[in-house]
KOLKOLLO-891134 format. One record per residue (C-alpha): residue number from 0; chain; x, z, y. Coordinates in steps of 0.1 Angstrom, whole numbers. Layout:
REM KOLKOLLO-891134
DRENTOR pos unit     X     Z     Y
DRENTOR NUM    A     X     Z     Y
...
REM end
This chain:
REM KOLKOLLO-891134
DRENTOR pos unit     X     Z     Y
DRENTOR   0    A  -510 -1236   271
DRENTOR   1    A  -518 -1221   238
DRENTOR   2    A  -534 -1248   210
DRENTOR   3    A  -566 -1230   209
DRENTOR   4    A  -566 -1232   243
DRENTOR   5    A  -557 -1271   243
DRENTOR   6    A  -584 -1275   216
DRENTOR   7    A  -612 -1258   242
DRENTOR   8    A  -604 -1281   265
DRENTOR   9    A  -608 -1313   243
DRENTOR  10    A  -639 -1302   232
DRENTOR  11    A  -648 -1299   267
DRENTOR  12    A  -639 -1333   281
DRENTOR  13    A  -664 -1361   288
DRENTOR  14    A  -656 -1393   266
DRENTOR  15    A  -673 -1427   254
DRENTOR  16    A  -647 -1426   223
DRENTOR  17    A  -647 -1406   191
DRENTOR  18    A  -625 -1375   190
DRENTOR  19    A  -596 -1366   166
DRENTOR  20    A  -570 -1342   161
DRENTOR  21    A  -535 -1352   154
DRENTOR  22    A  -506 -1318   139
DRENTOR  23    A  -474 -1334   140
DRENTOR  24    A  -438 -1324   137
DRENTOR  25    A  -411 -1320   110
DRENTOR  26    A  -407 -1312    79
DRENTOR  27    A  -413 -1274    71
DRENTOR  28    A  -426 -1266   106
DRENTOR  29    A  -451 -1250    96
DRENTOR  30    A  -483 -1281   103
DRENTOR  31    A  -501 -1266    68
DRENTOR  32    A  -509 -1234    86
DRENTOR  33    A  -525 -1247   117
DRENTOR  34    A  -542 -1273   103
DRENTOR  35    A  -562 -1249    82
DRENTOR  36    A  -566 -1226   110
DRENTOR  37    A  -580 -1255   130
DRENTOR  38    A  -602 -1267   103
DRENTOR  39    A  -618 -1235    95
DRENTOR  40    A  -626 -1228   134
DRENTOR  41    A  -642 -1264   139
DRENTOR  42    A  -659 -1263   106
DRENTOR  43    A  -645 -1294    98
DRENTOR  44    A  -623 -1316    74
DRENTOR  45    A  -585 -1325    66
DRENTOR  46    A  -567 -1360    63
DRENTOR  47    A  -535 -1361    48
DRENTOR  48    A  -511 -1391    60
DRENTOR  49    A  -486 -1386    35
DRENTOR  50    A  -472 -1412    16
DRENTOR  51    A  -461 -1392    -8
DRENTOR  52    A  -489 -1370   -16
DRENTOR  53    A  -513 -1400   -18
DRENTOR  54    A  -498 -1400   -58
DRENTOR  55    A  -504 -1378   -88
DRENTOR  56    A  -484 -1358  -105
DRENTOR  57    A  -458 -1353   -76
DRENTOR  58    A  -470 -1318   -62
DRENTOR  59    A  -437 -1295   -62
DRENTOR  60    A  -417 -1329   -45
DRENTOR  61    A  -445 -1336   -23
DRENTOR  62    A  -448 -1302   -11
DRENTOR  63    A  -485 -1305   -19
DRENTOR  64    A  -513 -1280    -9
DRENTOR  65    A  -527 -1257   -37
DRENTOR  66    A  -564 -1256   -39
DRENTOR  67    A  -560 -1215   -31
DRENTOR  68    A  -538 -1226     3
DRENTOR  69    A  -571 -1249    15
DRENTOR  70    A  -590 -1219    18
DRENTOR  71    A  -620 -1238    14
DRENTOR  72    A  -613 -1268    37
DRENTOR  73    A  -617 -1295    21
DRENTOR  74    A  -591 -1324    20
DRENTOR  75    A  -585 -1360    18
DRENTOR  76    A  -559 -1389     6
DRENTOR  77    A  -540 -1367   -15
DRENTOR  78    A  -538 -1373   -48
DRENTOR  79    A  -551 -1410   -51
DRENTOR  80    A  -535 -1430   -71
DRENTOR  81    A  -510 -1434  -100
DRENTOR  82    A  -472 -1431   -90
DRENTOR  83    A  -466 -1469  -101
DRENTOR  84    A  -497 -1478   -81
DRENTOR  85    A  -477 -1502   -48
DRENTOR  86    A  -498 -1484   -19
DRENTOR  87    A  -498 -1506     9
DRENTOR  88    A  -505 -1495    46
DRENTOR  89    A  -530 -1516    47
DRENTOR  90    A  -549 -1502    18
DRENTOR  91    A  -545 -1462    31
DRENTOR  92    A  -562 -1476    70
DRENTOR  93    A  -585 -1488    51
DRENTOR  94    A  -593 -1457    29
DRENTOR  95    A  -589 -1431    56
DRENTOR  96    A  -610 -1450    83
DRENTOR  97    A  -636 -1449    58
DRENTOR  98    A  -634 -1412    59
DRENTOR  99    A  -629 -1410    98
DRENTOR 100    A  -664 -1426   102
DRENTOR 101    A  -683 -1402    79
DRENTOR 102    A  -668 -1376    96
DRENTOR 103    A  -677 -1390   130
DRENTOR 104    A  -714 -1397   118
DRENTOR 105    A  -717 -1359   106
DRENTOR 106    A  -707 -1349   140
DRENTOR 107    A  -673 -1335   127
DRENTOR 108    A  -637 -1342   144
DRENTOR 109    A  -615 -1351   117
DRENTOR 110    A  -582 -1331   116
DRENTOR 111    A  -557 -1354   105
DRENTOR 112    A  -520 -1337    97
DRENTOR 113    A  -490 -1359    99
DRENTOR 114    A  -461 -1368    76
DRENTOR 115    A  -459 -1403    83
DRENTOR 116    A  -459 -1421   110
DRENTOR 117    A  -469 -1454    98
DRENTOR 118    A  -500 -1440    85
DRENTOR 119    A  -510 -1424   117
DRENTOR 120    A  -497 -1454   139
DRENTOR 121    A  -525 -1475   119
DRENTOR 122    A  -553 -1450   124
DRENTOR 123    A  -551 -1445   160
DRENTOR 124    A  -537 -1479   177
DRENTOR 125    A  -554 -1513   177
DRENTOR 126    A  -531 -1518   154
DRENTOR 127    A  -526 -1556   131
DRENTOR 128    A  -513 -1550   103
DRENTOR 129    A  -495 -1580    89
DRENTOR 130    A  -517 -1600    64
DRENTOR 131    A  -483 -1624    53
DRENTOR 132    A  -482 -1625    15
DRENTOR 133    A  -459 -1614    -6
DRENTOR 134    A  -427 -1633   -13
DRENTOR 135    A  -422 -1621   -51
DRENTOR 136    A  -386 -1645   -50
DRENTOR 137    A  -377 -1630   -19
DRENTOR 138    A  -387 -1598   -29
DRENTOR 139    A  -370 -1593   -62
DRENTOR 140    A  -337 -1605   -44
DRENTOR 141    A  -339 -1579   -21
DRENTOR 142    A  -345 -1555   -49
DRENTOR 143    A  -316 -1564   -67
DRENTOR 144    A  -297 -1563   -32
DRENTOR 145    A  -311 -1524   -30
DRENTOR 146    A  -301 -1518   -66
DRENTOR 147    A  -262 -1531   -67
DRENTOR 148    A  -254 -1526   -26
DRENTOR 149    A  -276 -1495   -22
DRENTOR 150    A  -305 -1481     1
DRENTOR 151    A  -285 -1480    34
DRENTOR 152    A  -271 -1520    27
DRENTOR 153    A  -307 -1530    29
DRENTOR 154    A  -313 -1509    59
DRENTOR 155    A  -284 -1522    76
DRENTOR 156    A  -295 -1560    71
DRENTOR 157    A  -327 -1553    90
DRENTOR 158    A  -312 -1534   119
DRENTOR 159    A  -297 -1571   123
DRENTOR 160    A  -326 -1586   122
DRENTOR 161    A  -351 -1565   138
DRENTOR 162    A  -331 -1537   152
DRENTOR 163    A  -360 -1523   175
DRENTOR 164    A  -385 -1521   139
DRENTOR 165    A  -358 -1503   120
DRENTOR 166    A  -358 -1477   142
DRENTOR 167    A  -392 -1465   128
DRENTOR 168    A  -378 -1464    94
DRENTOR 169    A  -357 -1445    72
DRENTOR 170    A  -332 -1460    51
DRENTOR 171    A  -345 -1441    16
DRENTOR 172    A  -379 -1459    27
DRENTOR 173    A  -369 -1486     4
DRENTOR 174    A  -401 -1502     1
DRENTOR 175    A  -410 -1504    36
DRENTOR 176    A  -377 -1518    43
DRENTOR 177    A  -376 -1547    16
DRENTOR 178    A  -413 -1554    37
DRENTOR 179    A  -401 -1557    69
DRENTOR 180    A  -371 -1578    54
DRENTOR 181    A  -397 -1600    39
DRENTOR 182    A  -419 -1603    72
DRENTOR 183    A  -392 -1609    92
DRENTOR 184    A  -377 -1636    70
DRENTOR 185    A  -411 -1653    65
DRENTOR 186    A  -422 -1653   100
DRENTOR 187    A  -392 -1648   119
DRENTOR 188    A  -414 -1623   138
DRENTOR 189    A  -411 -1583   132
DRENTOR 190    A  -438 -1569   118
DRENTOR 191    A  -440 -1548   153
DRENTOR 192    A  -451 -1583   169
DRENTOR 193    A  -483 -1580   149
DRENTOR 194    A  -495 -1550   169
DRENTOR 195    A  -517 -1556   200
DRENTOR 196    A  -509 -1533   234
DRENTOR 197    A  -508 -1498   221
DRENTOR 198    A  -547 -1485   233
DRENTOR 199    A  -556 -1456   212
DRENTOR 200    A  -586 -1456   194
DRENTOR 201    A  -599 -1426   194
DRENTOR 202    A  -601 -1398   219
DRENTOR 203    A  -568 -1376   205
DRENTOR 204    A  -558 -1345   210
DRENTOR 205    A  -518 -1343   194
DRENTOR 206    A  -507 -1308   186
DRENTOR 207    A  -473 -1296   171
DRENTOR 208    A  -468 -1264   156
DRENTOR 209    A  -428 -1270   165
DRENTOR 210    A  -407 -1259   194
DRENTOR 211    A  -376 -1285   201
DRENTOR 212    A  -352 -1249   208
DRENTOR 213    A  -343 -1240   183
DRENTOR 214    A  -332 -1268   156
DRENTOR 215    A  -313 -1242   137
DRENTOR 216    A  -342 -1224   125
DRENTOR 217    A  -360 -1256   110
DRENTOR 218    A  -327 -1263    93
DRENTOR 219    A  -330 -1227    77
DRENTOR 220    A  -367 -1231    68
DRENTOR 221    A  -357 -1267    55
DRENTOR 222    A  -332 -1253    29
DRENTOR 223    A  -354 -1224    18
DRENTOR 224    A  -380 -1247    13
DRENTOR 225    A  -357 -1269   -13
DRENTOR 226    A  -343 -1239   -29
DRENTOR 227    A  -384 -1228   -35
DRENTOR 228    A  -389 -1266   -52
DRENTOR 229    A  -362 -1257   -73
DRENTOR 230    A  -378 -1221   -82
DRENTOR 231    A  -415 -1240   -84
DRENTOR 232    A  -404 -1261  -111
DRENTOR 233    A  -393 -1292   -94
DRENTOR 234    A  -370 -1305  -121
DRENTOR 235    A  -391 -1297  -143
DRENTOR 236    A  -421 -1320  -127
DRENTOR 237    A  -393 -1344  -123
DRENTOR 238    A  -387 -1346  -162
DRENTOR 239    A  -425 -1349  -173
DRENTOR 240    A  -426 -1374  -148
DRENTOR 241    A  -397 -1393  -168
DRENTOR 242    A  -412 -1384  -200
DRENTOR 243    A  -449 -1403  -188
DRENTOR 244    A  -422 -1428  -191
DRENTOR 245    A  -421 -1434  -149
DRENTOR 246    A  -382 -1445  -143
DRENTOR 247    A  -360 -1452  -112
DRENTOR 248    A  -387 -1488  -110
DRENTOR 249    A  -418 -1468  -101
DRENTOR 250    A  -428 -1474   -64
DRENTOR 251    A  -433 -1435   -62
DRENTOR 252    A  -401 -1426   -70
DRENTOR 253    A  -381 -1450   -49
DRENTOR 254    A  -377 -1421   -24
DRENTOR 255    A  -357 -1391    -6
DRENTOR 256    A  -349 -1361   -31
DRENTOR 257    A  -354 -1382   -63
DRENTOR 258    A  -326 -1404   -61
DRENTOR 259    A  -305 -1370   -59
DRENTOR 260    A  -324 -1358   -89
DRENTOR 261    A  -319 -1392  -107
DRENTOR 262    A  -280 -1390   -99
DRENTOR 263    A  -284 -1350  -114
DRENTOR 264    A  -298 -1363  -148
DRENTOR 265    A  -273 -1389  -150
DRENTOR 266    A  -244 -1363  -147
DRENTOR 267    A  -231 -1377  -113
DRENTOR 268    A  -241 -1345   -95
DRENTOR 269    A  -235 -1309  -104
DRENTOR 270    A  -273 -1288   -98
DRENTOR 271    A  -253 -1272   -69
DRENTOR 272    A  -244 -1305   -55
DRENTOR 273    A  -281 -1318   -60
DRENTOR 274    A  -292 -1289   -41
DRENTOR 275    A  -268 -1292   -10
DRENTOR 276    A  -276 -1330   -11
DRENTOR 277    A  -316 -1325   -12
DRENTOR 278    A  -306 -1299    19
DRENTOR 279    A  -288 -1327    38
DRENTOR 280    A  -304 -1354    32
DRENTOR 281    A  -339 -1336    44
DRENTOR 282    A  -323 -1322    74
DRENTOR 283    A  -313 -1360    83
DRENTOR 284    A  -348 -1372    78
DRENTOR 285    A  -364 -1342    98
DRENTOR 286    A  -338 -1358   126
DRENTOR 287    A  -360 -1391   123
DRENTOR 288    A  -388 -1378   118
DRENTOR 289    A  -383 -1359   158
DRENTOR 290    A  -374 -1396   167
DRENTOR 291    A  -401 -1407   158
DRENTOR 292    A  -429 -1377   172
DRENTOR 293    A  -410 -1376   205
DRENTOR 294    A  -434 -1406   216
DRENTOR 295    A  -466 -1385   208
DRENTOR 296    A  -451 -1356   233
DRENTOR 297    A  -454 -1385   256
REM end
């Protein structure tokens, strides 16, 4: 069944809950395009659930929408907050449920495209998010763990601890990591234990603009989207970015692609090699990220 033809039929069907719309898939599968197209045909409104694009200044990394792209659709949780600003899940439910309901009371479904999944898990499950405080001795230890013993150490200590929770997280995810470290060792439960029996929320429809046949092809797109950063100026951002005097430190840049830039500006890495690295490293976490959606086919 064609989308459009999926969408009809949620329109159509008879329910007590609110509805929403949920694009999904990988990186550079081509989610941008549809949600437009759906937005424009339900006259209605776009929620980002990146983590990434949440931050300013970080639009060639982020692969952010232009204004000309939204064609008029207007679009929300992008460009929030400062990149040093610590952005908690907890803060972006908050934020976008706020939206959700205006939308709902205006009689619009919310269209809300996905990049990552803790973001959307906390929208659309009865979902608790853990309310333990911060550690700050615990959590500079683990820092300086990530800094001398690097990213995948850390990842490796919580697949020890909570093997089941670090399954829903990526290694570069430092941040999250370090929090699930901290939960774990403060409560000795994982932070999945804090979610109640997965009940969605809303009435959702999930869509995915990708087809699981052909993984080949979204390894090509993947690469010619990293060589266009490079041709948009992404080193370039990169270097303001270091000039606004935002370092290795800043929660924002604790991630995928800018620890390979980092290593470039250093003189560890060749631009070549940076390039090929970026490619790897995205087709591993377009891997995950089909991990991860595979339970929304379900």
């Amino acid at each position: 069944m064609k989308y459009k033809e999926k969408i009809k039929h949620f329109l159509d069907k008879k329910s007590d809950k609110q509805k929403i719309i949920i694009i999904y898939g990988p990186t550079a599968a081509g989610k941008t395009a549809m949600s437009i197209d759906i937005a424009k045909e339900l006259n209605t409104e776009i929620i980002s659930t990146d983590s990434r694009q949440i931050f300013k200044y970080m639009d060639v990394w982020t692969a952010k929408i232009k204004k000309e792209e939204m064609q008029g659709v207007k679009h929300h949780m992008i460009d929030i907050v400062e990149p040093d600003y610590t952005f908690s899940v907890w803060e972006y439910k908050a934020e976008a449920e706020k939206i959700i309901n205006k939308l709902h009371e205006s009689w619009k479904i919310p269209v809300l495209v996905w990049w990552t999944g803790l973001y959307i898990d906390s929208l659309i499950y009865d979902f608790d998010i853990p309310k333990v405080p911060a550690d700050l001795g615990l959590r500079w230890e683990l820092e300086i763990e990530a800094k001398e013993m690097w990213n995948e150490h850390l990842y490796n200590k919580l697949v020890e601890l909570d093997p089941e929770y670090a399954k829903e997280l990526h290694p570069n995810n430092v941040q999250y990591v370090i929090r699930a470290l901290e939960v774990k060792m403060l409560t000795w439960k994982s932070k999945a234990d804090f979610r109640k029996k997965k009940v969605l929320k809303y009435e959702t429809l999930f869509l995915t603009p990708y087809v699981d046949d052909n993984r080949q092809e979204l390894y090509n797109r993947i690469n010619m989207r990293v060589d266009m950063m490079f041709e948009q100026w992404l080193l370039q951002e990169f270097k303001k970015l270091i000039d606004m005097w935002y370092s290795k430190e800043t929660f924002a840049m604790k991630s995928i692609w800018y620890e390979e830039l980092f290593d470039y500006i250093e003189g560890k890495t060749s631009l070549e090699e940076t390039k090929e690295l970026i490619k790897k490293n995205t087709r591993n976490y377009a891997k995950r990220q089909l991990t991860w959606f595979r339970r929304y086919d379900n």
